[in-house]
C-alpha positions, 0 to 999 in steps of 0.5 A: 563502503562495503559491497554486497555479496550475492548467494549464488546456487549451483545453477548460477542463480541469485539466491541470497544477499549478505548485506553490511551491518551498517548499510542494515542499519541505515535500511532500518533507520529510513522506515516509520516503526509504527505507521499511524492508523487509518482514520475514516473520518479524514476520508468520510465525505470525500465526494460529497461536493461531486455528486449533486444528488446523492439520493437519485443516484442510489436510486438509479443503482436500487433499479438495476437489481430491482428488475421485474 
């Protein structure tokens, strides 16, 4: 395989790389073209079962900003 060559500046520093058309190639291959949008409704709910009193605990939050 081919190796990959390394852009250097004048002061010694990695710049750039110059890659082999076919380890580029094989890069793009691995990647999904188009990634699947999100659904809200596979995350709706999430802890509905983890919280027994949804309805107390937002309460409890109104109270904090409600303070006289």
């Amino acid at each position: 395989m081919n190796e990959i060559q390394y852009v250097y500046d004048a002061g010694g520093n990695k710049k750039s790389v110059i890659v082999p058309i076919e380890l580029w190639e094989r890069t793009l291959q691995l990647r999904d073209p188009r990634p699947e949008p999100c659904n809200p409704q596979d995350y709706y709910g999430i802890y509905r079962d983890l919280i027994e009193d949804p309805k107390g605990v937002a309460e409890d939050l109104r109270k904090e900003w409600n303070r006289v």
